[in-house]
Every structure is written in C-alpha cells, then in structure tokens.
N, C-alpha and C positions, 0 to 999 in steps of 0.2 A: 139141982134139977132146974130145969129151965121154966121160968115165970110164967110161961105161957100154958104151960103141960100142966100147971097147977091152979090153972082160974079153968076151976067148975062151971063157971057162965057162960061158958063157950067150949061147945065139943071137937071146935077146930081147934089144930095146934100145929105148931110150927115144925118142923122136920129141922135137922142139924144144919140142911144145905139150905133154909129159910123159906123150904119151900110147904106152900100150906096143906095140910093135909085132912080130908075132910072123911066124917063118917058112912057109911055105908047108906044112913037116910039123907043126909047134905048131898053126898055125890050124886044119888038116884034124883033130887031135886034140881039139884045144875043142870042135869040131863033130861027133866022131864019124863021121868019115868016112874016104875016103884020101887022098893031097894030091894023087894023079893024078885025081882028080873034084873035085876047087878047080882043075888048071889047064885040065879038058874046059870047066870052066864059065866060066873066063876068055878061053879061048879063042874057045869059042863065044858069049859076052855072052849066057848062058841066066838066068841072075840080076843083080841091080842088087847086085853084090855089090863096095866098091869093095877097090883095094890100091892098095901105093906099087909103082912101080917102079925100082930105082935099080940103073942098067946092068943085070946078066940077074937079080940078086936082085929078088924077088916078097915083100912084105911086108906085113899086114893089122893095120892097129889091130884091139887088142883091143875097144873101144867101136863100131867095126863091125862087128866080127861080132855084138856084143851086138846092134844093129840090124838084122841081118839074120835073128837068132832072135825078135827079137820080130814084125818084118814076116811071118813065116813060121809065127808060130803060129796054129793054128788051136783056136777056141774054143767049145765046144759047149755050147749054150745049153738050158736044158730047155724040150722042146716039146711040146706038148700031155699037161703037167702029168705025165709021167713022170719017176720020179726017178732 
C-alpha cells in the first residue's frame, strides 16, 4: 500500500497517477466554501464538478478543482473603451 495512503497526519493522499487528492472539507476550503455545498452540488449534478468515490469517502483531485476555477471564471473584457 502506498506510504502516503498510510500517514494518518494528513487526510490528503496521492492518487496512482500522483495526482493529490483532497477531502471533501480540504476541497470545500481550496474553493472557499463549505463542504456541505460540494456535497448539495454533488448531490444535485448542479456543477460538472468531478470526485473519486471510494466506499462513503468523497475525494477531489486537486487538478480538478483547479479546472473547475478556471471553467468558472468569469472575464471581463473592456467595452466600449472604458477602463
């Protein structure tokens, strides 16, 4: 089993492809939010936001959320030459 998936000190842990994968309260925290609105939203498929699920734990690459801040930004462009 992989060294990482076994230290209790840290609820992040590394995915097979290296990629990190964070708890349902970590990820709600990267994003600023609270992790009962990542699970309305999973619930509800209100976002294309993906996670792993393995048995009742809920788990989100960190490189998905990164994707899901960038799909979500909104870019304001200057319009009729106001700055």
């Amino acid at each position: 089993m992989d060294e990482t998936i076994k230290n209790k000190k840290s609820s992040a842990v590394e995915s097979q492809q290296g990629k990190k994968l964070l708890t349902r309260d970590e990820a709600a925290n990267y994003l600023g939010i609270k992790a009962q609105t990542l699970a309305v939203w999973a619930s509800a498929k209100r976002y294309s936001l993906n996670y792993v699920k393995i048995g009742r734990r809920v788990l989100y690459r960190q490189t998905d959320l990164d994707a899901f801040i960038a799909a979500n930004t909104v870019t304001i462009e200057n319009v009729g030459g106001v700055k």
